[in-house]
Backbone as ProteinMPNN parsed JSONL, in Angstrom:
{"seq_chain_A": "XXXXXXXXXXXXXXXXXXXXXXXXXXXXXXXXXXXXXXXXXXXXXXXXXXXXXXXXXXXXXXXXXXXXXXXXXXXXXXXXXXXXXXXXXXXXXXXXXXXXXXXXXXXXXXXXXXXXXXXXXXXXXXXXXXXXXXXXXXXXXXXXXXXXXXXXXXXXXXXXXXXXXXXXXXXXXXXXXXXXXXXXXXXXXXXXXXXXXXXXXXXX", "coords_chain_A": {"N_chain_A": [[0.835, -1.197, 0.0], [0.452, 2.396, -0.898], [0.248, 4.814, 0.558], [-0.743, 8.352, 0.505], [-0.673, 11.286, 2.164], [-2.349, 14.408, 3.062], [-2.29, 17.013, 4.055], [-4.305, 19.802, 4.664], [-4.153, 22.076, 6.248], [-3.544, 25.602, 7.574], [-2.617, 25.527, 10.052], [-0.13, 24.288, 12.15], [1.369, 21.189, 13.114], [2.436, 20.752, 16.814], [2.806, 18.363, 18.569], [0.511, 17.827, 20.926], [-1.092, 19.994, 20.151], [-2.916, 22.753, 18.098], [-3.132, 21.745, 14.864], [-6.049, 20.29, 14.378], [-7.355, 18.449, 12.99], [-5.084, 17.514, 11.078], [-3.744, 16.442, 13.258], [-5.261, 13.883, 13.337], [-5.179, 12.977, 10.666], [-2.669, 12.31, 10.737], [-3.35, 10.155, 13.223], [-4.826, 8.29, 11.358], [-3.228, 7.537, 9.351], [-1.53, 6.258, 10.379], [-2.842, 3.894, 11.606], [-3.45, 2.834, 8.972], [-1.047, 2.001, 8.34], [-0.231, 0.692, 10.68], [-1.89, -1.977, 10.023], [-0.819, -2.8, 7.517], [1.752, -3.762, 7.158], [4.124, -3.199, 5.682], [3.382, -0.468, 3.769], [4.426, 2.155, 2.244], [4.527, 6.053, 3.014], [3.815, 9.366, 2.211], [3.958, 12.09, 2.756], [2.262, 15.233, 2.743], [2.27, 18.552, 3.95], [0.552, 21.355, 4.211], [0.558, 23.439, 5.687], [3.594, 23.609, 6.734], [4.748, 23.663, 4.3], [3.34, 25.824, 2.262], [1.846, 25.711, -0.851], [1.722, 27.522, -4.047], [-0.674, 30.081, -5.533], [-3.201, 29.186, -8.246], [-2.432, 31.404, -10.555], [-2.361, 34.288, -12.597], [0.363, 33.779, -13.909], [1.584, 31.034, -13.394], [-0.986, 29.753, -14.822], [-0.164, 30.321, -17.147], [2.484, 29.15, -17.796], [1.721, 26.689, -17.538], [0.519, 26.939, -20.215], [1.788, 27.229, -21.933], [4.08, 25.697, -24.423], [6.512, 22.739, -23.874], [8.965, 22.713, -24.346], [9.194, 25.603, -25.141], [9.118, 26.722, -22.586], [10.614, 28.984, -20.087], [13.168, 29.246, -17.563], [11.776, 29.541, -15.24], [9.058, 28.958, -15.489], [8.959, 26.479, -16.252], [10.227, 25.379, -14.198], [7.95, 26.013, -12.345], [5.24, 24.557, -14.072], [6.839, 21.575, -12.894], [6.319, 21.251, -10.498], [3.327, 21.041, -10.222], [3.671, 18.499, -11.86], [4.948, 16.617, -10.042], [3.14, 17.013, -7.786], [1.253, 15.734, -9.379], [2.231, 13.211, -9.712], [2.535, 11.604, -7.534], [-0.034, 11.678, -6.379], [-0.996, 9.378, -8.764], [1.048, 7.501, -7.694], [-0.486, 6.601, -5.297], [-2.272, 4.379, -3.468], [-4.009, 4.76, -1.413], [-5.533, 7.65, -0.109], [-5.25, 10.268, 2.2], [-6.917, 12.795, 3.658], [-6.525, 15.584, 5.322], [-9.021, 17.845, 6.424], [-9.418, 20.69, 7.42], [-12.566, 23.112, 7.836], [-12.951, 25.818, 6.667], [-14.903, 29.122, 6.981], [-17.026, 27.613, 6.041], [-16.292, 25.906, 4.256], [-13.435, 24.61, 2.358], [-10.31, 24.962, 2.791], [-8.044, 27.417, 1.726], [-5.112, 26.381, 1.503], [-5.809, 23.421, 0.51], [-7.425, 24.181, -1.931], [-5.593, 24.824, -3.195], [-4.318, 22.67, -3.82], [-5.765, 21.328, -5.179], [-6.47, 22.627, -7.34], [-4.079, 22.376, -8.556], [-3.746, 19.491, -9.416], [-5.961, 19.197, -11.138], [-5.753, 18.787, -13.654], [-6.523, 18.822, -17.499], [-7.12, 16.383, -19.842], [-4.777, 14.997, -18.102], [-5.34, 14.328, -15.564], [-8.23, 14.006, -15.789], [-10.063, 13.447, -18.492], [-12.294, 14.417, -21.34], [-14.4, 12.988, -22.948], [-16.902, 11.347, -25.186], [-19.251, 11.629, -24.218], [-19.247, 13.42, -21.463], [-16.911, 14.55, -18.771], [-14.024, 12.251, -17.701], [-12.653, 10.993, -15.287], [-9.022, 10.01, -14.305], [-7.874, 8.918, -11.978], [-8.611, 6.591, -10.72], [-9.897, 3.333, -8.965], [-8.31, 4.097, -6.063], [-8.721, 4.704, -2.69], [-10.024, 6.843, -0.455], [-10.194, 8.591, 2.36], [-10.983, 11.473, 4.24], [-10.793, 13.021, 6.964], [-12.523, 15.42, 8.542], [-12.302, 18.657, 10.213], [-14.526, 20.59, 12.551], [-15.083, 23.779, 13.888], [-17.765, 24.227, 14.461], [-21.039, 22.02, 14.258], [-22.039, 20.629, 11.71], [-22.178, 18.652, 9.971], [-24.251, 17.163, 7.513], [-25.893, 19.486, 7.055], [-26.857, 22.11, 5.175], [-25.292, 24.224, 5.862], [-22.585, 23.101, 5.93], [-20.893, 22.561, 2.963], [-17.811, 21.711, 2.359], [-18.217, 18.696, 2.594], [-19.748, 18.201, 0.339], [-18.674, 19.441, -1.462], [-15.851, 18.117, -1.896], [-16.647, 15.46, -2.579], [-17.762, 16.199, -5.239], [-15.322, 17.215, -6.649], [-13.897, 15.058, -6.116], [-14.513, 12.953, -7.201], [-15.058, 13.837, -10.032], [-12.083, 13.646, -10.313], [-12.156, 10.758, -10.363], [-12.439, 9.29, -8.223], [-14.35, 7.7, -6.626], [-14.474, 6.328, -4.286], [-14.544, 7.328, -1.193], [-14.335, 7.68, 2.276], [-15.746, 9.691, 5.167], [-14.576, 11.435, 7.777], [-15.711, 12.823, 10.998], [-15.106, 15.325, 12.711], [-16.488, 17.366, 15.056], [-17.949, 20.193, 16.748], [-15.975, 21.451, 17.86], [-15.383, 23.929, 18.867], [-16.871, 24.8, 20.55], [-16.5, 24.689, 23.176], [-15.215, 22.692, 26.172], [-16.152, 20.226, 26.727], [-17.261, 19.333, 24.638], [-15.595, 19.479, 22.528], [-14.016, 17.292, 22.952], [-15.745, 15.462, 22.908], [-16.199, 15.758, 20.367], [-13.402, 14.969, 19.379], [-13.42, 12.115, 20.657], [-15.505, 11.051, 18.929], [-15.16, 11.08, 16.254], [-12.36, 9.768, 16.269], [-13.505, 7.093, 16.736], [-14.968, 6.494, 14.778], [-13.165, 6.568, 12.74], [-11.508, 4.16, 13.688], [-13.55, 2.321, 13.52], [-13.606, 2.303, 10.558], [-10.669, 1.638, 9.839], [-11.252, -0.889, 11.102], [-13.034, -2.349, 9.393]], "CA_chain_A": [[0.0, 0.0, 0.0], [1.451, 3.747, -0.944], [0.056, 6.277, 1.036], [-0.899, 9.81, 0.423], [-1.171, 11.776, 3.462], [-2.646, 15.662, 2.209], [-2.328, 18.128, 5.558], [-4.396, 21.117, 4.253], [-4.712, 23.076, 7.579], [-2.837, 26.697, 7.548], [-1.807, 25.176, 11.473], [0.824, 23.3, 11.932], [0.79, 20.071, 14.519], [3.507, 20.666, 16.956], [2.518, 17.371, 20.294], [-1.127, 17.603, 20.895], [-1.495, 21.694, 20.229], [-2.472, 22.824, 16.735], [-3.959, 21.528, 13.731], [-6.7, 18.899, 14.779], [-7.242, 17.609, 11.272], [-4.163, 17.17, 10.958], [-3.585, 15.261, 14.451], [-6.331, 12.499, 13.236], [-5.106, 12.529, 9.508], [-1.928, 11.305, 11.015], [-4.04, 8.909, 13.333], [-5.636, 7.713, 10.694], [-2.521, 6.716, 8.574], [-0.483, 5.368, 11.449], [-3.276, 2.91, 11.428], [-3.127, 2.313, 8.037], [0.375, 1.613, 8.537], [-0.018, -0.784, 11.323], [-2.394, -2.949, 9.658], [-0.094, -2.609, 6.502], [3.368, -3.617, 7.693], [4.829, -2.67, 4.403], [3.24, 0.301, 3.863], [5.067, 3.692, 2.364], [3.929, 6.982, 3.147], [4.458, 10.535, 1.38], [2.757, 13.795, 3.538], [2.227, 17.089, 2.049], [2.298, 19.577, 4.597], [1.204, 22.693, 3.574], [1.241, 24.486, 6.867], [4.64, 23.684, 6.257], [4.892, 24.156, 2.83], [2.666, 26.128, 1.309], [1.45, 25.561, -2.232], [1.41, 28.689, -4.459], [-2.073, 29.977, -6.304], [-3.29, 28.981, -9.661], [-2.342, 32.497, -10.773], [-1.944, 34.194, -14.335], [1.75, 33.104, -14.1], [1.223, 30.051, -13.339], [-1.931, 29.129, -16.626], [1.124, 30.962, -18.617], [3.597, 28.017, -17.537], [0.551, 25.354, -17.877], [-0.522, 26.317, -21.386], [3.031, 27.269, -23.048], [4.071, 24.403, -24.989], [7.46, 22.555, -22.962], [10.296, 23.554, -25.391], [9.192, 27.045, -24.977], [8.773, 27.41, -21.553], [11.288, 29.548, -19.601], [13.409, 28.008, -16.316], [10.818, 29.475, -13.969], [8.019, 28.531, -15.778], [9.293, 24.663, -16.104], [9.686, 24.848, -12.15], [6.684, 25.681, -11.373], [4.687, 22.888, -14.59], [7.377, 20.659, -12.245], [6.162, 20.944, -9.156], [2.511, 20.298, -10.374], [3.31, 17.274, -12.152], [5.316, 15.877, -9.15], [2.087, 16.69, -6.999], [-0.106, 14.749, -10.244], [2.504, 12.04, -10.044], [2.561, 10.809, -5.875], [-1.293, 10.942, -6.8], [-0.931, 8.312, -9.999], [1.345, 6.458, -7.305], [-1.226, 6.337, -4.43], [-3.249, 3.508, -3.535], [-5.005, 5.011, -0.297], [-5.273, 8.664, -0.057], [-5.823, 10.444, 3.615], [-6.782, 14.254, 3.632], [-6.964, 16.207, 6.469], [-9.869, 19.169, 6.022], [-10.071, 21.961, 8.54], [-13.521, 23.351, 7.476], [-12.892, 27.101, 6.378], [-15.829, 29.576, 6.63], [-18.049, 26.506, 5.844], [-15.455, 25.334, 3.164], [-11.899, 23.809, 2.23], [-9.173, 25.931, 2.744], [-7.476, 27.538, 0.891], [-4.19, 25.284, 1.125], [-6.768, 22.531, -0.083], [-8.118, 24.56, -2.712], [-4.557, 25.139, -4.322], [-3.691, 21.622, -4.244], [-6.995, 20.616, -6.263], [-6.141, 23.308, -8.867], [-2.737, 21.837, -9.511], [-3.606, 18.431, -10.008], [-7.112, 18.613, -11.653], [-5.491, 19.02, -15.271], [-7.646, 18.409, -18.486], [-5.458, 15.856, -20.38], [-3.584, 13.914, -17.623], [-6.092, 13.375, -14.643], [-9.712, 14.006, -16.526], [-10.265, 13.808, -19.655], [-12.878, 14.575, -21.816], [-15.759, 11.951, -23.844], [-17.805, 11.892, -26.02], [-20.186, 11.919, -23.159], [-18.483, 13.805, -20.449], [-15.335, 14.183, -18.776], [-13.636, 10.795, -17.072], [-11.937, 11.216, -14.516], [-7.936, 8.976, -14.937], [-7.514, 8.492, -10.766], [-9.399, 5.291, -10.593], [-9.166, 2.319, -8.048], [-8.194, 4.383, -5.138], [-8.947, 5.049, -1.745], [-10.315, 7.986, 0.179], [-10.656, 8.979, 3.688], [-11.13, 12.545, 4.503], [-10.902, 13.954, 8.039], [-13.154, 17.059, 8.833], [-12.674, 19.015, 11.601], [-14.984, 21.579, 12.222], [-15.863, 24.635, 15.364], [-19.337, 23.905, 15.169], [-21.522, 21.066, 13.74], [-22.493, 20.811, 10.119], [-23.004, 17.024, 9.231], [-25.479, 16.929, 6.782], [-26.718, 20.479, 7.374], [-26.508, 23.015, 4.281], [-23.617, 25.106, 6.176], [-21.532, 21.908, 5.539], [-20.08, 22.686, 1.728], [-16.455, 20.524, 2.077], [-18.337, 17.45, 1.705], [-20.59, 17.793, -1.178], [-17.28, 19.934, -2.945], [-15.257, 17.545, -2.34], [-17.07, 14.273, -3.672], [-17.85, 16.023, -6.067], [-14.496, 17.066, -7.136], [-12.327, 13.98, -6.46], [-15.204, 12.003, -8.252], [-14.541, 14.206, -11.272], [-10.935, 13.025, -10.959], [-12.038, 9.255, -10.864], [-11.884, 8.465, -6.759], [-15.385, 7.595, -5.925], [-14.766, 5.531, -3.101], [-14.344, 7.892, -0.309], [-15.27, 7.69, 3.629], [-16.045, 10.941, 5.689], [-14.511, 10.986, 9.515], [-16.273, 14.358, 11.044], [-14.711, 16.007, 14.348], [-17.495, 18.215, 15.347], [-18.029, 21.247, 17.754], [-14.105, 21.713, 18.597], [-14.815, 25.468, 19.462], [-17.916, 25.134, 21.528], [-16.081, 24.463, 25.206], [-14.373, 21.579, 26.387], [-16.966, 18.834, 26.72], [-18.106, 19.535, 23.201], [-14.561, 19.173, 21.733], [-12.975, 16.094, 23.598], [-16.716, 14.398, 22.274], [-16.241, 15.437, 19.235], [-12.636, 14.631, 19.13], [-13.88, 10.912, 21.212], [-16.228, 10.429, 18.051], [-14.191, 11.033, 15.086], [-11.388, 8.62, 16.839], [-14.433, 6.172, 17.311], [-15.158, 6.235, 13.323], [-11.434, 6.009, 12.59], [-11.419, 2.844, 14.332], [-14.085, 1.629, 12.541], [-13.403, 2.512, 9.091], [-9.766, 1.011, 9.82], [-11.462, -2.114, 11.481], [-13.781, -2.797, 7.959]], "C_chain_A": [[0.869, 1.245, 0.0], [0.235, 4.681, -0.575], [0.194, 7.617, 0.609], [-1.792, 10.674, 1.545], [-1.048, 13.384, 2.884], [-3.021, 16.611, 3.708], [-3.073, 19.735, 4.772], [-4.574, 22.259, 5.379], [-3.33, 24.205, 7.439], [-2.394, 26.461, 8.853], [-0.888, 24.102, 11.444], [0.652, 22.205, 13.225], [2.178, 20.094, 15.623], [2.63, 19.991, 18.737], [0.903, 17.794, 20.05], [-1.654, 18.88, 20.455], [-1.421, 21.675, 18.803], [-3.702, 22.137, 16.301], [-5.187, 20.023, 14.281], [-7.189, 17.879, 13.442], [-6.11, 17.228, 11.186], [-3.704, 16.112, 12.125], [-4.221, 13.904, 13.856], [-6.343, 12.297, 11.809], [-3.839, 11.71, 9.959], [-2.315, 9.892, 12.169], [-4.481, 7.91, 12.723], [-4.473, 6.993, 10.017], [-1.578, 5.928, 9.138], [-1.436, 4.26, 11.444], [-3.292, 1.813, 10.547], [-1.768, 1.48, 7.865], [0.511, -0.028, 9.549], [-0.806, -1.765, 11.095], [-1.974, -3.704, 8.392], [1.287, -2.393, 6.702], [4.391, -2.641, 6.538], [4.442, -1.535, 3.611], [3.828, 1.518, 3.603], [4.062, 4.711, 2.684], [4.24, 8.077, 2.992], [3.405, 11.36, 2.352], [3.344, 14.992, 2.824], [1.905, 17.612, 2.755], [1.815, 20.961, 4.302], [0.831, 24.271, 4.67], [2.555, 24.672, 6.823], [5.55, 24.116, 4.989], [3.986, 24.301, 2.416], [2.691, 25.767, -0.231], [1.194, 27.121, -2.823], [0.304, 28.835, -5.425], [-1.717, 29.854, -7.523], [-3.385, 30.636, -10.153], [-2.152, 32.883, -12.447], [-0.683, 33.878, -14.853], [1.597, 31.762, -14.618], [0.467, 29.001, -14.564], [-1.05, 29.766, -17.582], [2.07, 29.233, -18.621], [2.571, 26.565, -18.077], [0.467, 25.309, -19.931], [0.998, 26.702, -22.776], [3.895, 26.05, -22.955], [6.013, 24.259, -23.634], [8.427, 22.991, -23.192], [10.153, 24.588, -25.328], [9.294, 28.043, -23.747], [10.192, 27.955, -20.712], [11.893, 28.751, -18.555], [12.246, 27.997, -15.561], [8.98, 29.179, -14.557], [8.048, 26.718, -15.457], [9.367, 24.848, -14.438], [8.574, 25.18, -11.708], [5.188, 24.686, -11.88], [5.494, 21.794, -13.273], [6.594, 20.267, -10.928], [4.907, 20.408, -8.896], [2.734, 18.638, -10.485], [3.976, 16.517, -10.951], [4.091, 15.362, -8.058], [0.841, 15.684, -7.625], [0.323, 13.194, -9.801], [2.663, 11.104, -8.239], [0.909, 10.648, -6.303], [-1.665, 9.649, -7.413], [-0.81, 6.909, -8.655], [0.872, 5.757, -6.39], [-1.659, 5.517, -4.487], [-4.385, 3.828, -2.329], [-3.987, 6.509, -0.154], [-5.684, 9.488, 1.678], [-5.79, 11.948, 3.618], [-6.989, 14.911, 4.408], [-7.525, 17.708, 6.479], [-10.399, 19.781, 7.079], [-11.547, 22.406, 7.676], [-13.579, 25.175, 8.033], [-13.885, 28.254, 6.304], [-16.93, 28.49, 5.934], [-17.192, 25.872, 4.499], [-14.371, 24.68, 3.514], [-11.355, 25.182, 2.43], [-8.953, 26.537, 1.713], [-5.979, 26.717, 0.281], [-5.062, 24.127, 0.521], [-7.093, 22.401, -1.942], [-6.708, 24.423, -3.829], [-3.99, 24.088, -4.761], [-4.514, 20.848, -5.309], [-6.895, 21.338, -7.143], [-4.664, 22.839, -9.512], [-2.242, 20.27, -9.527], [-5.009, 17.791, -10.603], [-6.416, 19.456, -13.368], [-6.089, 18.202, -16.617], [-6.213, 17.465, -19.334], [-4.841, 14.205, -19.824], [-4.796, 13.46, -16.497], [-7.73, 13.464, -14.668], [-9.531, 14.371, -17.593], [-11.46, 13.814, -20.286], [-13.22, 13.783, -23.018], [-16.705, 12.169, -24.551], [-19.116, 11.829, -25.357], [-20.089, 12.869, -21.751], [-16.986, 14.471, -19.94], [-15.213, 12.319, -17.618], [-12.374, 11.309, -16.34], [-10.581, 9.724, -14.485], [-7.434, 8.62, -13.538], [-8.383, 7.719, -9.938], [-8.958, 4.574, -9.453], [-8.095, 2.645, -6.752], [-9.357, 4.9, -3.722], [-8.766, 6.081, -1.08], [-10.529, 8.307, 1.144], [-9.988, 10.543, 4.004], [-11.529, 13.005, 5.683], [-11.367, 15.132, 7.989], [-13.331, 17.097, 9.951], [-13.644, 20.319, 11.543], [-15.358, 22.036, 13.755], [-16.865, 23.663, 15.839], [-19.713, 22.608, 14.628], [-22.373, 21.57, 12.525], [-22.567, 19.733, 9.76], [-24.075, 17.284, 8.953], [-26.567, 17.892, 7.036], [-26.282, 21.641, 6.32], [-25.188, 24.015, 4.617], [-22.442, 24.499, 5.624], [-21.164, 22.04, 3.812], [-18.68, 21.982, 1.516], [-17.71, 19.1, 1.529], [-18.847, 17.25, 0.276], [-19.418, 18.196, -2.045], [-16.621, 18.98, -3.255], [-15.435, 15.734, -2.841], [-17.394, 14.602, -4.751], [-16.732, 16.141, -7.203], [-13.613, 15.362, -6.962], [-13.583, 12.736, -7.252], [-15.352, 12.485, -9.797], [-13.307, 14.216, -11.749], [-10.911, 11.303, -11.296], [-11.969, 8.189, -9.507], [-13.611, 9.035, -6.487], [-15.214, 6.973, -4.3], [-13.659, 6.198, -2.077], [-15.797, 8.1, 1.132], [-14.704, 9.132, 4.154], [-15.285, 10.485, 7.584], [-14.983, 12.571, 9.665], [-15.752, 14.413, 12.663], [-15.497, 16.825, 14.592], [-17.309, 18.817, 16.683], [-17.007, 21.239, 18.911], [-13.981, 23.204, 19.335], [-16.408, 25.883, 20.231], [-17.45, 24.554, 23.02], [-15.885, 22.692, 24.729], [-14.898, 20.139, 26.176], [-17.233, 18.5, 25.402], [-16.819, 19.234, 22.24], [-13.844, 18.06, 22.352], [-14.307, 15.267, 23.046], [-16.534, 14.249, 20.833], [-14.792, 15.167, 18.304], [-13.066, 12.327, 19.164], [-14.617, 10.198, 19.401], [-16.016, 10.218, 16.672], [-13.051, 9.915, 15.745], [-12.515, 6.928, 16.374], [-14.854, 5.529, 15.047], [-13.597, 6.349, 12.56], [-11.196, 4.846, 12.489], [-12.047, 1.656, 13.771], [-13.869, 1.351, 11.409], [-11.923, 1.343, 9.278], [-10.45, -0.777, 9.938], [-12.125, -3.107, 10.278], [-12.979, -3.685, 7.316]], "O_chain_A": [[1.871, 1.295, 0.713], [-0.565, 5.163, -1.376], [1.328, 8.017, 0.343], [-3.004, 10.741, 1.746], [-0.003, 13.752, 2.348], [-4.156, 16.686, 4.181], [-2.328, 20.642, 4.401], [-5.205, 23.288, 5.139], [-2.207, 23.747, 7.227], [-1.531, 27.304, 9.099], [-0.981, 23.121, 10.706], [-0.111, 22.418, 14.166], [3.086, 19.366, 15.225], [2.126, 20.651, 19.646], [0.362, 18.01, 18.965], [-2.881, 18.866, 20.363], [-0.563, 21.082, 18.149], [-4.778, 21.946, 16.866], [-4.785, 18.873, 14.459], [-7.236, 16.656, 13.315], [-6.188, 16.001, 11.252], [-3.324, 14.988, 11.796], [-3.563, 12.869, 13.967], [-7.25, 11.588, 11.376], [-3.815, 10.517, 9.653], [-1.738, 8.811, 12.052], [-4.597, 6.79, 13.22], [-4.592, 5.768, 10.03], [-0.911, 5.071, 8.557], [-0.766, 3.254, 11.208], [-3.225, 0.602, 10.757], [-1.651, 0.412, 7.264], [0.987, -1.146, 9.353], [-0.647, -2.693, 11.888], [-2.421, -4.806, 8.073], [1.926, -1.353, 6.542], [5.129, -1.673, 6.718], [5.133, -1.434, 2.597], [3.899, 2.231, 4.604], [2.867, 4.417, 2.669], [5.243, 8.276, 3.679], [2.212, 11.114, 2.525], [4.445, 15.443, 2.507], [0.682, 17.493, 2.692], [2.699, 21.8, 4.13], [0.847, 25.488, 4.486], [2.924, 25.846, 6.862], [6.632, 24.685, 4.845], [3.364, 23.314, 2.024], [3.8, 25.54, -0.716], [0.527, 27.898, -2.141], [0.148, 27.895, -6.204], [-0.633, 30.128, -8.039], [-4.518, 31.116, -10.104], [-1.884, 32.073, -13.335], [-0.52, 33.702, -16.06], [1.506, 31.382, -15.785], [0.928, 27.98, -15.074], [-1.272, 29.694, -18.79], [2.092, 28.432, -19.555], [2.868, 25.687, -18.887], [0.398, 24.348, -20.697], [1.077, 26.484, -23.985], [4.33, 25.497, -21.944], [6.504, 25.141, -22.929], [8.978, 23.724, -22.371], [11.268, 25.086, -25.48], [9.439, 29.262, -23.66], [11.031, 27.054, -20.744], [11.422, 27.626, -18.395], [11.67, 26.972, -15.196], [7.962, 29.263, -13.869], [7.379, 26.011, -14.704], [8.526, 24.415, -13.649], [8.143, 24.676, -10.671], [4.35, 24.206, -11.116], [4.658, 21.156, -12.633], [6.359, 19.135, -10.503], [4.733, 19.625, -7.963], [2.306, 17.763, -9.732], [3.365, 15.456, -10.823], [3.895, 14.24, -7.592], [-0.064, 15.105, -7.025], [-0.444, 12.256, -9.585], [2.924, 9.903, -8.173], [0.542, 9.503, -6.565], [-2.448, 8.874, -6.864], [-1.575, 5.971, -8.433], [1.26, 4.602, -6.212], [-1.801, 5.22, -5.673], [-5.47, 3.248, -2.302], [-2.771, 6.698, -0.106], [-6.647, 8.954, 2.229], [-4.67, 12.458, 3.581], [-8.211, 15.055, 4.374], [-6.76, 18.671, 6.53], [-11.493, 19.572, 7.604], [-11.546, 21.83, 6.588], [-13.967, 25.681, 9.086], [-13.783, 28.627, 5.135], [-17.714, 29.032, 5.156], [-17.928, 25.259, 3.725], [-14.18, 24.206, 4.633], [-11.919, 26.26, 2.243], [-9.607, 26.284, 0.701], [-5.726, 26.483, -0.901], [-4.505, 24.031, -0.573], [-7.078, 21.495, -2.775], [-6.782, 24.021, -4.99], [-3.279, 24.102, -5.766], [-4.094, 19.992, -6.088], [-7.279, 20.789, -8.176], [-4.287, 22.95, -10.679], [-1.101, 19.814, -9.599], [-5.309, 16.598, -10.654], [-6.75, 20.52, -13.89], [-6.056, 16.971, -16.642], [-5.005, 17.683, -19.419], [-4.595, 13.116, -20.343], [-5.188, 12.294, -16.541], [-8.417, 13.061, -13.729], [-8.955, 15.42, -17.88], [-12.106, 12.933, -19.718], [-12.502, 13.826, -24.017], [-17.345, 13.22, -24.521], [-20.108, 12.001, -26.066], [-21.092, 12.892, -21.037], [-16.108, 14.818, -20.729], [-16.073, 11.617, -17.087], [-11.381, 11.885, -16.786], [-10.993, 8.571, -14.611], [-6.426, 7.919, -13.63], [-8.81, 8.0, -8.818], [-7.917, 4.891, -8.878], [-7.244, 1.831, -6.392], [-10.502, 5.336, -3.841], [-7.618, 6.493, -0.917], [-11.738, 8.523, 1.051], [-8.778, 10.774, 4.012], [-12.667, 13.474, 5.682], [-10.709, 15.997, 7.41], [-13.973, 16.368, 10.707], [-13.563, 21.059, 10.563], [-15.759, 21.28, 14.639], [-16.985, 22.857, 16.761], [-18.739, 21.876, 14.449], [-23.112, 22.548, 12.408], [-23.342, 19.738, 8.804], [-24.939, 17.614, 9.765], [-27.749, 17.589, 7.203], [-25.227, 22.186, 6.643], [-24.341, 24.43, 3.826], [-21.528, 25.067, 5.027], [-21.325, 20.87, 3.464], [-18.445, 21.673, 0.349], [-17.926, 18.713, 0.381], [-18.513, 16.462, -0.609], [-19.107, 17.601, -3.078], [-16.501, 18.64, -4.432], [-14.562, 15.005, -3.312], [-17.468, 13.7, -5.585], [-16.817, 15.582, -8.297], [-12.862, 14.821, -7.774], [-13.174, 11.711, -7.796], [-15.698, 11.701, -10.68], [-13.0, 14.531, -12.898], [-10.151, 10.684, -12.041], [-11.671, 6.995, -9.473], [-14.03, 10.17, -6.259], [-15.919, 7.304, -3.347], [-12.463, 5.918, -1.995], [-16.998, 8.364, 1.2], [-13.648, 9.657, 3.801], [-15.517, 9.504, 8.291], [-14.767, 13.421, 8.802], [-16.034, 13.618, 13.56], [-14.944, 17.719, 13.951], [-16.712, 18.259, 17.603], [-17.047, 21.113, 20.135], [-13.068, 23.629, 20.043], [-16.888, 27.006, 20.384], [-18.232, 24.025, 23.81], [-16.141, 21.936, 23.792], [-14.324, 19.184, 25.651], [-17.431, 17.323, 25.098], [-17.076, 18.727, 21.148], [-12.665, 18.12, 22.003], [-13.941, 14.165, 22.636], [-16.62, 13.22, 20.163], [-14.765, 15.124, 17.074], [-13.017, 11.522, 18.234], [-14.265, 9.143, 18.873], [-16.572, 9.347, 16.002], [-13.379, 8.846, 15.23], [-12.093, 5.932, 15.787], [-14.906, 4.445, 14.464], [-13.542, 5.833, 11.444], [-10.739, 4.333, 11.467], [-11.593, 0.532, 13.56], [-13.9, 0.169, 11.066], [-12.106, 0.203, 8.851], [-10.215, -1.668, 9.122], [-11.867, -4.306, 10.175], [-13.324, -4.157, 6.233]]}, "name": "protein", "num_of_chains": 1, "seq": "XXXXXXXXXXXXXXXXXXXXXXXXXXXXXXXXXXXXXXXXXXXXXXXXXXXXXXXXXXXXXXXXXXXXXXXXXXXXXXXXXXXXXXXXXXXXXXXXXXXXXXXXXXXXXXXXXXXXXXXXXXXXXXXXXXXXXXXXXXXXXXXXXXXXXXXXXXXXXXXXXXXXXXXXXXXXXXXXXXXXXXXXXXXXXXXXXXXXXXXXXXXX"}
């Protein structure tokens, strides 16, 4: 199994303080790991390392042909296709989604613009597009303040099934951390209950 561990939280995890998506995306793949002796695992950080926006630079470097493109154009096509190609090599993906003004981040957002390319990981049918990141696995950590399961505020989930099912990864499970910034009782439950569906999902 090759791991893809996707940290989109603008916090970083330093011991128990910090990013809580991020705490229980690495829960989640340490599991993976120990049920999967052999197991690699690649993390993208981008509290740590930011990702830079899909900018007009940037669709300059994308859409000028390769032989033409400048150094700093080719490094920054590079750094996409490196982020297209740990995707390709994935077999179980693990994303850890703070829940932004009722959304994805923005670290999130920049990593789904520079590896949803027309071409290489959807392409276009004579019915559609088809998404080319098939036969993987999805588990998506959401942490969120308040509670939004399955309540119109909630926008990460529906975005993002519907994007990574327009790259070709239907088969994705939801873990939800709920009401982390309503007092203490309310965030150690809704830490307790995301752990609790962790456990499960792993145990399946």
């Amino acid at each position: 199994m090759n791991i893809l561990q996707i940290n989109s939280s603008a916090r970083r995890l330093q011991d128990d303080q910090g990013s809580v998506s991020t705490r229980l995306a690495n829960e989640m793949s340490a599991g993976l790991r120990a049920a999967n002796p052999g197991a690699t695992l690649t993390v993208r950080d981008f509290a740590a390392n930011p990702l830079p926006v899909l900018d007009e630079a940037a669709l300059g470097a994308l859409f000028t042909p390769a032989e033409d493109r400048t150094p700093e154009q080719a490094e920054r096509v590079a750094l996409n296709d490196e982020l297209i190609a740990e995707l390709f090599a994935a077999d179980t993906i693990v994303i850890g989604v703070p829940m932004i003004n009722f959304n994805i981040s923005a670290q999130l957002k920049n990593w789904i613009d520079a590896v949803a390319r027309a071409g290489v990981t959807f392409k276009y049918g004579p019915t559609g597009p088809v998404g080319q990141l098939t036969g993987k696995k999805v588990y998506v950590v959401n942490a969120s303040g308040g509670v939004h399961r399955n309540q119109p505020t909630d926008q990460v989930t529906p975005y993002l099934r519907t994007v990574l099912a327009f790259l070709g990864m239907t088969d994705v499970d939801f873990v939800y951390a709920e009401g982390l910034n309503m007092g203490p009782e309310s965030a150690d439950r809704g830490l307790s209950q995301a752990r609790s569906q962790i456990a499960d999902l792993l145990a399946a």
